[in-house]
N, C-alpha and C positions, 0 to 999 in steps of 0.2 A: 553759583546761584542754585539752591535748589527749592523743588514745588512744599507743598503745605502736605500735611498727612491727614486724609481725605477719607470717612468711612467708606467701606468696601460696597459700591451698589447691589441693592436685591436683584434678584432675576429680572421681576419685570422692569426693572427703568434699566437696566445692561440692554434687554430687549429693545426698548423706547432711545438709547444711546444710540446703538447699534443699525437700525433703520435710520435715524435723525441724519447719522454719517453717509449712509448708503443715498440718501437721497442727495444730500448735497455731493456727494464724489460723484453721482451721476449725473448729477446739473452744470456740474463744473467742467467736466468731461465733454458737454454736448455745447456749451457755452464757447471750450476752447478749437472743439471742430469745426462748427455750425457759425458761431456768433451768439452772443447774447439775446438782439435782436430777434434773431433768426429762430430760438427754439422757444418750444411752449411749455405751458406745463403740464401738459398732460405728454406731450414726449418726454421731459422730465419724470414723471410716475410710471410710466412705459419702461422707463430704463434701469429704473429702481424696484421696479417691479411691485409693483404698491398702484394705491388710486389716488385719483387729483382728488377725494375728499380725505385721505389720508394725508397730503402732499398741505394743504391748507390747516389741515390741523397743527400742522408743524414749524408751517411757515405761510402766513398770512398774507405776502406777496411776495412774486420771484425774487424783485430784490433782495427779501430775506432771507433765499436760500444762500445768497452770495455774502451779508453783510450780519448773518445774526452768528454771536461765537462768543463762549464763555470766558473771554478775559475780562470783561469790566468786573462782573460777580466775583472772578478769581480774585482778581486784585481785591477788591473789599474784603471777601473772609478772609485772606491770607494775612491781611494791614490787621484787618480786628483780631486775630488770632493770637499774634504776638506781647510778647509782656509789656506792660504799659508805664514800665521807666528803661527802657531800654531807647538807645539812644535816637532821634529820629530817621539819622542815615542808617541804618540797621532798622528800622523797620520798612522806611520805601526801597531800596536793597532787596529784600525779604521778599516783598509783596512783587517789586519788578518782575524779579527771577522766578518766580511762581508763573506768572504772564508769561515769557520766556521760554520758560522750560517745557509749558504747554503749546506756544507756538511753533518749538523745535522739534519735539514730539512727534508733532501733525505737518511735517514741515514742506513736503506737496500740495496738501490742501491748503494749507495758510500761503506762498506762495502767489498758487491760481488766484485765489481771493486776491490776493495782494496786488496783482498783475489787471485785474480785473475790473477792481476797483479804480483801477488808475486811468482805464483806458475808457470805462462806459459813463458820462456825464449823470447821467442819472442816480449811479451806483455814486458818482465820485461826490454829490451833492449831499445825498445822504450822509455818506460816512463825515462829513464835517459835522454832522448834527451829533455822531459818535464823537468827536474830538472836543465837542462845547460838555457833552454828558464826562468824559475823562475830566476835561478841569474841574468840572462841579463834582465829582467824585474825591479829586485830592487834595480841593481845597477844603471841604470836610475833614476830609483825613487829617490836617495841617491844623484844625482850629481846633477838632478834637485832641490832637496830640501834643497841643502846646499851648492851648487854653486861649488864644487868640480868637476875635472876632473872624467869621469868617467876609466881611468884607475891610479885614486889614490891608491895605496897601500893599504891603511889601509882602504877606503873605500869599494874596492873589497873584502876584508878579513871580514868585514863587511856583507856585499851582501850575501857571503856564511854561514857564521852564520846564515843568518835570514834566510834561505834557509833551511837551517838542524832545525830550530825549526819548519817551517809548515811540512817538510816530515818524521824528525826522531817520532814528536806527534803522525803524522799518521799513521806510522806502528806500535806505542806502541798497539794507538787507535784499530788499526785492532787484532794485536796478544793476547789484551783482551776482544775482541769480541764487542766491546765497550761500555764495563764495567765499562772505567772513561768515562767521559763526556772530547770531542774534547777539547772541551770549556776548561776545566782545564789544561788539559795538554799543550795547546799552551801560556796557562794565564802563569802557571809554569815556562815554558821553556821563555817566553819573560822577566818577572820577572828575571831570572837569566842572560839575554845579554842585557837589557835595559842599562847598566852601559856603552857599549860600544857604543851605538847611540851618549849618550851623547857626548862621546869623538869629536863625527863630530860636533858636534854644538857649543863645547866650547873647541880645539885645546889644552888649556893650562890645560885640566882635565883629570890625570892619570887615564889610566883603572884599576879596582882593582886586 
């Protein structure tokens, strides 16, 4: 799997990357000393060295330091980037491994997040509203790239499969401290529902 080729950021948004990170490694950091509960945000900005109206401009509430991350976007430019008769398992592939490759990248701070979200109910509430935005993400994907409605039956059934393979991987990925590589487990788990894409592409091919 590898990421999409990406123009090279100006100064200033490296600038605006570069703090973005610093904040959240540092909330993440106080989050897994302290507790989540336990820290604020202005000890957050303190640690980052920045002000809580710097801290807000970035991240609208704490939760969002913990739950805001560029894989949804990824995956959309990555999926729209690709050539558009190429085959459908080869473009969510594509687009997976783009997600992936940036999770792996970053792979202490996605992780903590990961660890984090699992443990703080508030945090854990939230990200299921990330995993309803994922399906609405590919079941687009799936109408756009196969000309289907996107409230097809089997297409939405679909959708949510390939939903449970990036987030079921990632909590394997997490509960083994990531001990498999992202990478395999998403390779596995797509290996095992690639049979069903098929089915969008060619109607008269039973699923196994």
């Amino acid at each position: 799997m590898s990421a999409p080729t990406n123009p090279t950021p100006g100064l200033r948004e490296r600038k605006k990357i570069k703090l973005r990170r610093a904040i959240q490694t540092a909330a993440l950091r106080l989050f897994e000393s302290q507790g989540y509960e336990h820290t604020t945000v202005e000890q957050i900005a303190e640690a980052a060295e920045t002000s809580t109206t710097t801290f807000y401009r970035y991240f609208p509430t704490k939760e969002d330091v913990v739950l805001d991350n560029d894989a949804s976007p990824l995956f959309e430019t990555s999926a729209v980037a690709r050539p558009a008769g190429e085959p459908l398992t080869a473009t969510v592939r594509a687009a997976m491994g783009a997600v992936v490759t940036a999770a792996e990248a970053d792979r202490d701070l996605t992780l903590a997040r990961m660890r984090l979200i699992a443990t703080v109910p508030a945090l854990e509430a939230r990200y299921a509203g990330e995993e309803r935005r994922t399906i609405e993400l590919l079941t687009g994907l799936l109408a756009a790239r196969t000309g289907r409605p996107a409230d097809d039956y089997q297409l939405e059934l679909i959708a949510f499969v390939l939903a449970a393979v990036l987030f079921t991987a990632s909590r394997r990925w997490v509960a083994d401290q990531g001990a498999t590589p992202l990478t395999a487990l998403v390779d596995q788990a797509l290996t095992t529902v690639e049979p069903l894409l098929a089915t969008l592409e060619d109607p008269t091919r039973t699923p196994p």
